[in-house]
N, C-alpha and C positions, 0 to 999 in steps of 0.2 A: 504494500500500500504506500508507504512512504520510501524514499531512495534514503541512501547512506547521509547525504548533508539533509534529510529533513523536510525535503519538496517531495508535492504528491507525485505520484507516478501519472509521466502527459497522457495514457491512457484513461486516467480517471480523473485527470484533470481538463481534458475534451469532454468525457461526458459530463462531468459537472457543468462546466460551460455552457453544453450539448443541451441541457436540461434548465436551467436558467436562461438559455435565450428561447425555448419551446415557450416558457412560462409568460415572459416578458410580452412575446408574441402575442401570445393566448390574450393576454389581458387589453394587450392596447387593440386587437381584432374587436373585441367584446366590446371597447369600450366605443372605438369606431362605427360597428354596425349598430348598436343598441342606442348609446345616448347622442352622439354626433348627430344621428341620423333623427332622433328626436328634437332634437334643440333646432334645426334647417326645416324639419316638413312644421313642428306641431308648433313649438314657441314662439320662432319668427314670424312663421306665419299668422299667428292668433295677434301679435302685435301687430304687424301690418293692420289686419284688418278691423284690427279695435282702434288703430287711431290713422285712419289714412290720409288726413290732413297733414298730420306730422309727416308721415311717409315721405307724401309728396315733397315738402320743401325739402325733407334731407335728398331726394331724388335729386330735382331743380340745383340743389345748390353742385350734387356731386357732380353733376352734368356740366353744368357752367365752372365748374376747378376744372373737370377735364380739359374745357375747350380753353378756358383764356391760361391756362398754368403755362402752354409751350409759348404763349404770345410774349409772356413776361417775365420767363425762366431764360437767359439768354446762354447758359450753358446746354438748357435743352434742345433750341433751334440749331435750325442748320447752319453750316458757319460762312459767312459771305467771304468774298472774296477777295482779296488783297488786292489793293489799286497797284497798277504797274510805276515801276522806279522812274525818277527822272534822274535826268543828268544834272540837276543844279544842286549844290550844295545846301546842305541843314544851316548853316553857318550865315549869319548876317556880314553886309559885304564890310562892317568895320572889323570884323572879327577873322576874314579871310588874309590868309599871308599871300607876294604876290607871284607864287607858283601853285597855288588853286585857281587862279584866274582865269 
C-alpha cells in the first residue's frame, strides 16, 4: 500500500484520484441538470413575467450598451488609418539648423 519513503503506491493513488474526480463529476452533473436548469426555465422566467416593465428597460438599456459601447470605446473600433508622411520637418523654421533646409 505504501512504498518505502511513505507515498501511496501510483496505482492507488490513480484510483483514489480515479474516484474523487467520478465524484466531483457526479455532483457538478447533478447540480447542472437539476438546479441550473431550474433557476433558467422556472425562476427567471417567473420574474420576467411578474415584472415585465422592468424586463423591458433592462432589455432597452442592454440593447443600447451594445450598440453605442463600440461608438465610444475607441480601443474597440476599428483603427483608422495613418495619414501618409510629408517631407517637411516637425521642427519650426527658428529651431531648424541650416542643413535641414
Amino acid at each position: 500500500m505504501f512504498d518505502e519513503d511513505g507515498s501511496l503506491d501510483p496505482l492507488l493513488k490513480f484510483l483514489l484520484y480515479a474516484v474523487i474526480v467520478l465524484a466531483v463529476g457526479k455532483m457538478l452533473w447533478e447540480w447542472l441538470t437539476e438546479d441550473v436548469g431550474q433557476w433558467i426555465t422556472v425562476d427567471l422566467w417567473g420574474l420576467i413575467a411578474d415584472h415585465p416593465w422592468w424586463t423591458g428597460l433592462f432589455v432597452v438599456g442592454g440593447v443600447s450598451m451594445l450598440l453605442l459601447l463600440p461608438e465610444s470605446c475607441h480601443f474597440c473600433s476599428a483603427p483608422t488609418p495613418t495619414p501618409a508622411r510629408t517631407t517637411r520637418s516637425p521642427f519650426p523654421l527658428a529651431m531648424r539648423s541650416k542643413r535641414t533646409r
